[in-house]
Structures are given as C-alpha cells and as structure tokens.
C-alpha positions as CSV (number, residue, x, y, z in Angstrom):
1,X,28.9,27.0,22.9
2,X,25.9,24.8,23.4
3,X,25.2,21.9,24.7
4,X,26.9,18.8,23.4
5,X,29.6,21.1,22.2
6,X,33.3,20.9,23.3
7,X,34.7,23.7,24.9
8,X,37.0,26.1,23.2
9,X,40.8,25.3,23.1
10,X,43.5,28.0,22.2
11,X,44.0,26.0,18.6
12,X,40.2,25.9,17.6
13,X,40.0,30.0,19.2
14,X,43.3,30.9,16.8
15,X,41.4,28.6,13.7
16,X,38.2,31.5,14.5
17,X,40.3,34.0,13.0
18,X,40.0,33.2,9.4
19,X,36.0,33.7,9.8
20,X,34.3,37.2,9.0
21,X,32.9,37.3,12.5
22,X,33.8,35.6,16.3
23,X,32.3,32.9,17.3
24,X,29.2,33.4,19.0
25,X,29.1,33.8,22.7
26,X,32.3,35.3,23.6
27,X,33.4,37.0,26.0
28,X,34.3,40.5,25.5
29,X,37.8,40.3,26.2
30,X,37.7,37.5,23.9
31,X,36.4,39.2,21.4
32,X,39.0,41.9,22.1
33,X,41.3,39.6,21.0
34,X,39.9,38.0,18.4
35,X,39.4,41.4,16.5
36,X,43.0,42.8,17.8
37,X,44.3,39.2,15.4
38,X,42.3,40.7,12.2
39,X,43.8,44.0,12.9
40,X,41.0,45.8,14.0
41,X,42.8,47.2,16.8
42,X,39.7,50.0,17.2
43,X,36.8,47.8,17.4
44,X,39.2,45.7,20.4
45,X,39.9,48.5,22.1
46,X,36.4,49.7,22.5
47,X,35.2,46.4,23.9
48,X,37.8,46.7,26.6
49,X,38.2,50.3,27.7
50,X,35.5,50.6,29.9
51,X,35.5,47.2,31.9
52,X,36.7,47.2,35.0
53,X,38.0,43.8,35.4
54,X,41.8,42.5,35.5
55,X,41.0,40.9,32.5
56,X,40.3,43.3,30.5
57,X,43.0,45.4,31.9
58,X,45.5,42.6,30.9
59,X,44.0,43.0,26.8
60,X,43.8,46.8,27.0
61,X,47.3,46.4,28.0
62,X,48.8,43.9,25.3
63,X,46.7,46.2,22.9
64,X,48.5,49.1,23.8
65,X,51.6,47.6,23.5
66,X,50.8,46.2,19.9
67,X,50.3,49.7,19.1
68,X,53.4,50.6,20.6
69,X,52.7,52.5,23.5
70,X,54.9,51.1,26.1
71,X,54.2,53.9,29.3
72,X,50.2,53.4,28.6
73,X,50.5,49.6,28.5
74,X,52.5,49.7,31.7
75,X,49.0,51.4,33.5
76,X,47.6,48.7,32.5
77,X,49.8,45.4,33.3
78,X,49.9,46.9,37.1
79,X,46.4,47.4,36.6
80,X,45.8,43.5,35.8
81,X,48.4,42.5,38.5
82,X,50.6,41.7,36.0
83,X,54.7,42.2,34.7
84,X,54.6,44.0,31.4
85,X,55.3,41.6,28.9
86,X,58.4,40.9,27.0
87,X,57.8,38.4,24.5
88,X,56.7,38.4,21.5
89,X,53.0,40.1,20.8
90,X,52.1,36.4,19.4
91,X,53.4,34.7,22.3
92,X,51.4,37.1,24.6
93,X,48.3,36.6,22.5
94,X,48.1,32.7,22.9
95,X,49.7,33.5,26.9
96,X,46.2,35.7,27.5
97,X,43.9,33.8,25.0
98,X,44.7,30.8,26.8
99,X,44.4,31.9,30.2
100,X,41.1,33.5,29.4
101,X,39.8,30.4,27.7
102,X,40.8,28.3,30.9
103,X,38.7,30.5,33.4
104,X,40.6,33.8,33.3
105,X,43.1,34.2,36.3
C-alpha cells in the first residue's frame, strides 16, 4: 500500500481473492490466508510454519483445523494464546483476517 492509498479493510482483503495473486505487500500471515481462501492450503502452510509469532501460530492453527486436524490445531491455539475456535472456518477467517489487518493482537 503506498502512499495516498487507503488502508486495507476485511471487505476489500476478502474482494483480493478473486485475483491470480495477493496483493502486494502482505504480510506473511496474510498471505497465509489469502492462499488458504483459494485452497492452496500447502503454499499457506509453508508461509506459516516456521514463524515464531502468535500470529502465525493463530493461522497455522485455523489451517489445521480446515484440514481437520483438531489435536494439532489445539498446539497451536495455546500456542497463539488463544481458545480453539468453534465457529465456522469462514467466521474464523474474517475473526483473524480482521484482527491481523487492524494491527494483529
């Protein structure tokens, strides 16, 4: 986002998804998510795995859980600091996407 730009809300993030790449400039966790909403659940899970923030613990968990395992994505909710979730994987994707776009924690 340069200058003169408005920042990005959760709406204009989720509108990204019908593009054949992410925006520019995003963070890796954001790009985590923006590839686990085309499917790519691979290419997310690499961009998380090995960053040690609560953050990325809190995708790498949600993506585990969208690929339905439920013990590994509990490591990594109390890794975030966070209660597993129990809505719906949508709901938790805006939940995250919009906490992340807002400045994270």
């Amino acid at each position: 986002m340069g200058q003169g730009t408005r920042p990005m809300t959760p709406d204009s993030f989720k509108n990204t998804i019908r593009e054949p790449a992410p925006p520019e400039r995003l963070s890796p966790v954001l790009e985590a998510l923006w590839w686990a909403a085309k499917g790519d659940w691979n290419r997310a899970h690499v961009l998380v795995q090995d960053d040690p923030s609560r953050d990325a613990a809190w995708v790498h968990a949600y993506l585990h859980r969208v690929e339905g395992d439920l013990g590994n994505a509990g490591y990594w909710y109390r890794t975030a600091g966070r209660a597993a979730a129990s809505d719906s994987l949508e709901v938790e994707w805006q939940t995250i996407v919009a906490a992340l776009l807002a400045g994270g924690r």
